[in-house]
C-alpha positions in Angstrom: 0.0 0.0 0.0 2.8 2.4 1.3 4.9 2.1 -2.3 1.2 2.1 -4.4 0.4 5.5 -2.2 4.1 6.8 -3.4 4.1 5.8 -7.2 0.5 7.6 -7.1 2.5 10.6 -6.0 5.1 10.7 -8.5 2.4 10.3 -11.1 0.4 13.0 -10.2 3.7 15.4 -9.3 4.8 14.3 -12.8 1.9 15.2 -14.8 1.5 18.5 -12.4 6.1 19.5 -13.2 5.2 18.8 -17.1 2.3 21.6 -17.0 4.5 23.8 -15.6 6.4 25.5 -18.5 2.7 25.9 -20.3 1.4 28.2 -17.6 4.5 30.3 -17.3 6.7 29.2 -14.6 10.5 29.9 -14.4 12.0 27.4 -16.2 14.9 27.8 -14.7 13.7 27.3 -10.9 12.0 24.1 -11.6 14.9 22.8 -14.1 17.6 23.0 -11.4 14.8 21.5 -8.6 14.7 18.4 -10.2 18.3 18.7 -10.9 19.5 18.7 -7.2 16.7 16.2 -6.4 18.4 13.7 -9.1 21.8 14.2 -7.9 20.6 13.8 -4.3 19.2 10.8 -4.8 22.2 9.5 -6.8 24.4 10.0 -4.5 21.9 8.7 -1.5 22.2 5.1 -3.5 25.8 5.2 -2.2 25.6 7.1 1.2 22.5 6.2 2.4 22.5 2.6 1.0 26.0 1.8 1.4 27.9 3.6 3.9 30.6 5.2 1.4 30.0 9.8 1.2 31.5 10.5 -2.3 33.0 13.8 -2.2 34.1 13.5 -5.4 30.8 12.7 -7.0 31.0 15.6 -9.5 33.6 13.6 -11.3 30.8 11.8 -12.9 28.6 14.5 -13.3 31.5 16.4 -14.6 32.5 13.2 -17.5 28.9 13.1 -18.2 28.6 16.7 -19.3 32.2 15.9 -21.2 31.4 12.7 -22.8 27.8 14.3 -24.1 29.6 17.1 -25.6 32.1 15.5 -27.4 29.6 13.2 -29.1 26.9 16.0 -30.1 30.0 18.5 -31.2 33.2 16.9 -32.0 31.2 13.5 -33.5 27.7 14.7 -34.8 25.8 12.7 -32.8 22.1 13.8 -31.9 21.1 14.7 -28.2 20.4 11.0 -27.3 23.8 10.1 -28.7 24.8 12.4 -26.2 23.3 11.1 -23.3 24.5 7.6 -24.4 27.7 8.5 -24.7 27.3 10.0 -21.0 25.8 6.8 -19.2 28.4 4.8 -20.9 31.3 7.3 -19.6 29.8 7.3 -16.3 29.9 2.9 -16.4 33.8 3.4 -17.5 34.3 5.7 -14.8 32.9 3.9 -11.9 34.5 0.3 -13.2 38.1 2.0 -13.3 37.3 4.1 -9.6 35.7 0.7 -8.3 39.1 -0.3 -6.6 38.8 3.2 -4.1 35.5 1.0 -2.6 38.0 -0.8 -0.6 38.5 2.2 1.8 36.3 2.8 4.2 35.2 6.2 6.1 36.8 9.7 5.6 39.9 7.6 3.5 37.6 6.9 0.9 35.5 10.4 0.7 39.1 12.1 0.7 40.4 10.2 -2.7 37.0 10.4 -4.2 37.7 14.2 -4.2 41.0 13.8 -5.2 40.3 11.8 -8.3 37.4 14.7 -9.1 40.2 17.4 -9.3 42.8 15.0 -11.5 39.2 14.0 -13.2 39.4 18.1 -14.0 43.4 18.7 -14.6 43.4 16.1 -17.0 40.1 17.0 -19.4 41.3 20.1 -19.3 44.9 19.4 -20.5 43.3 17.6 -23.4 44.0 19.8 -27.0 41.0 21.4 -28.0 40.1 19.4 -30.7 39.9 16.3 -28.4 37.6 18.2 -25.5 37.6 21.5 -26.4 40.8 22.3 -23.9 40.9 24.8 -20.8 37.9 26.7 -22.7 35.6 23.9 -23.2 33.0 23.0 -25.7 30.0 25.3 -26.7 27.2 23.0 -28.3 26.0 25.8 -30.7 22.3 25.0 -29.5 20.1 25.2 -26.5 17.1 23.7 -26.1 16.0 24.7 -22.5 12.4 22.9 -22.7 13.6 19.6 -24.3 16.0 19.5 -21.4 13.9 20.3 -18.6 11.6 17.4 -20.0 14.6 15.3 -20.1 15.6 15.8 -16.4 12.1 15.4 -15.0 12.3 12.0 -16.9 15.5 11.1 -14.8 14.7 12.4 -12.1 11.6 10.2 -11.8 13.7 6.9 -12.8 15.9 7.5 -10.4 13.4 8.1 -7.7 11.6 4.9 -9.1 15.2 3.1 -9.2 15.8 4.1 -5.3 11.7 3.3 -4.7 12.9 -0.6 -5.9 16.3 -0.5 -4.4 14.7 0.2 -0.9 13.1 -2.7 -1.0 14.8 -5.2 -3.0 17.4 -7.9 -2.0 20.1 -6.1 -3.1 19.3 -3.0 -0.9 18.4 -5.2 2.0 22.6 -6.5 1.3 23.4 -2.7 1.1 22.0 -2.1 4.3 23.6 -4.6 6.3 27.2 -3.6 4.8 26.5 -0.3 5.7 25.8 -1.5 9.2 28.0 -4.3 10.4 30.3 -5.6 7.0 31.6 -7.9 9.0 28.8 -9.4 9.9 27.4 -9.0 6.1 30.2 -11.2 4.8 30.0 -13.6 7.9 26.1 -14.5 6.4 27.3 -14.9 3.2 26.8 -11.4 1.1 29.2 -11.2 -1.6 30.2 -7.2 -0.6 32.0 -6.4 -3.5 29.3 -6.9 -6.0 26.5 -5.4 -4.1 28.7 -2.0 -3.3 29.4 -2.3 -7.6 26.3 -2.3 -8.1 25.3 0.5 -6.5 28.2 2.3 -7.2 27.9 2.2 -11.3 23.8 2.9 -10.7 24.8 6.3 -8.9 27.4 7.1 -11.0 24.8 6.8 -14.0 23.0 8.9 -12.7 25.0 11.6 -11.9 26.6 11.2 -15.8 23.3 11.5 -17.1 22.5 14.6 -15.0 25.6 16.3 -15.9 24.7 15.6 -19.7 21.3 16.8 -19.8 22.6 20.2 -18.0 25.3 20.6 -20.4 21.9 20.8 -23.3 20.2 22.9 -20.8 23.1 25.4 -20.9 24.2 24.8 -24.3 28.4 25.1 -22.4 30.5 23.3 -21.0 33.5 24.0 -19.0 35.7 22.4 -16.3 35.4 25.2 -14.0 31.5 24.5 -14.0 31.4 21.2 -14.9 33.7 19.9 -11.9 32.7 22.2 -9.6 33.3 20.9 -6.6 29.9 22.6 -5.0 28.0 20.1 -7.1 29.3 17.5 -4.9 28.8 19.8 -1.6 25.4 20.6 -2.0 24.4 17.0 -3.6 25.6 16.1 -0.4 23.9 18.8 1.9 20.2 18.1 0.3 20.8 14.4 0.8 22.0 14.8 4.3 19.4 17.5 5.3 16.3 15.2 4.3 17.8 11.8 5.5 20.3 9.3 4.2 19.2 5.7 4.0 15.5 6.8 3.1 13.6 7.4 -0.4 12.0 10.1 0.2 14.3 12.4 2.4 16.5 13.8 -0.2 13.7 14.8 -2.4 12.4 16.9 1.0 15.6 18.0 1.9 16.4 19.7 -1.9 13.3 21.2 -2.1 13.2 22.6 2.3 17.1 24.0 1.3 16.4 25.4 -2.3 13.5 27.2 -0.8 15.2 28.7 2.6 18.5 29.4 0.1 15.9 31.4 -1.8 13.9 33.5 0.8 17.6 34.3 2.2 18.8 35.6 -1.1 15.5 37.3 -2.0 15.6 39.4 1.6 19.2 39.2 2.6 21.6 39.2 -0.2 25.1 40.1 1.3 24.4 37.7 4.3 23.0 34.8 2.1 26.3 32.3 2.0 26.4 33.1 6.2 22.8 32.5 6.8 22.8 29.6 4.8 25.5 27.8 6.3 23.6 29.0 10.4 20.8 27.3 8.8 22.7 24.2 7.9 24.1 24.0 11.4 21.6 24.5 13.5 19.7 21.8 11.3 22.4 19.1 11.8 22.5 19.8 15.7 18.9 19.8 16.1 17.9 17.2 13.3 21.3 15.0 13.2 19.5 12.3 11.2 18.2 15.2 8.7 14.2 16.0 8.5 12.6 12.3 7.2 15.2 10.2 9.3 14.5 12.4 12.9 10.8 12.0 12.3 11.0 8.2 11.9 13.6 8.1 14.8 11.0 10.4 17.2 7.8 8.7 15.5 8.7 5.1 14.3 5.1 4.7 13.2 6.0 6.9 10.4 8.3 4.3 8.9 5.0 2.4 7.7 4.4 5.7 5.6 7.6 7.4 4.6 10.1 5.2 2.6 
């Protein structure tokens, strides 16, 4: 009943997020919503499933935008070229950083973000007609509604994708790693496949994102496309709704995108300051961000809230 009640809701949000650009709404708003929602939820496969906090997760956000580039410019492929040539970067990417899984803790968030900025150095080393150099790639074409229709598809895969994860073997195998892996090996889970497995669906994700912002823009760059605030605030949303759960990093994106706003609509020179107050005083108060403290207070609410 509890998933049927949630699938019902995505239907019905993703009928009401397609009307939107008919009746006028800023595009822009709503396009970088369900941005931060996908990368969110990407990157709560890994740290809310798994255990492992990918600093560096804008290296495959960062390749995504890259790989889609190269393909639509440099090859003449059409937008869904693109976007394969994106998932299929992000799959390369994850296989060859798959060996970094065998840290645990702070060790393996610290070379995540190392790899990110060689990730960077090294694209933009590349001569210009290869990947466009230290100035990037410009498309030569925007198409800011295709886009926005694209991410709203993604976005609702990957909620679906995290939806079946939640409840599937394979998350139930996640869970226990993340908890005691030890024990998980002990009863027999094979570790390293599970963790590859989610590892390669995140990094999908975050490819894919990263190449359907790169159409939105019609630009890329490495000094946007690796920018390591991707990462930060991926991680910041995810956090502030609740790792581990389905639904908290879709309520902690939209809680922070809308207190980020009111503080830059009313207080623009203390926005960055009040921002981070607001972040602190939420982890202090809500440690296990908004969805997790409310099961932990109210463990009714489990039976509702994923």
């Amino acid at each position: 009943m509890r998933t049927s009640i949630w699938i019902a809701f995505l239907a019905v949000s993703a009928v009401g997020l397609a009307l939107l650009p008919a009746y006028g709404f800023s595009l822009a708003f709503w396009f970088y919503l369900l941005l931060w929602i996908t990368l969110a939820s990407g990157l709560n496969i890994m740290a809310g499933f798994t255990g492992y906090l990918p600093f560096g997760y804008v290296a495959f956000y960062g390749v995504g935008a890259y790989a889609a580039a190269v393909a639509v410019k440099m090859h003449g492929l059409p937008i869904w070229g693109g976007f394969l040539a994106a998932a299929a970067a992000g799959v390369a990417l994850s296989l060859l950083f798959a060996r970094t899984m065998v840290l645990r803790g702070i060790y393996f968030s610290i070379v995540s973000l190392a790899l990110a900025v060689i990730c960077r150095l090294l694209i933009a080393a590349m001569p210009e007609n290869v990947a466009g150099g230290s100035y990037g790639i410009a498309l030569g074409f925007s198409n800011p509604l295709g886009a926005y229709y694209a991410m709203l598809a993604l976005m609702l895969a990957t909620l679906l994708a995290v939806t079946w994860l939640a409840q599937s073997r394979l998350g139930m195998a996640l869970r226990a790693i993340r908890d005691d892996p030890d024990t998980a090996e002990t009863i027999g889970i094979n570790i390293g496949s599970a963790r590859l497995k989610a590892w390669v669906l995140s990094a999908v994700i975050a490819s894919l994102t990263g190449a359907i912002e790169a159409w939105y823009t019609s630009i890329v760059d490495t000094e946007t496309a690796f920018n390591l605030l991707v990462s930060t605030k991926a991680v910041i949303f995810a956090v502030a709704g609740g790792l581990g759960t389905v639904i908290g990093p879709v309520v902690g994106t939209v809680a922070m995108l809308i207190v980020d706003d009111l503080i830059w609509q009313r207080f623009p020179i203390l926005n960055v300051f009040l921002l981070g107050m607001v972040i602190v005083l939420l982890m202090m108060f809500l440690p296990s961000g908004i969805v997790g403290s409310l099961i932990r207070r109210k463990p009714a609410l489990r039976r509702i809230l994923f």
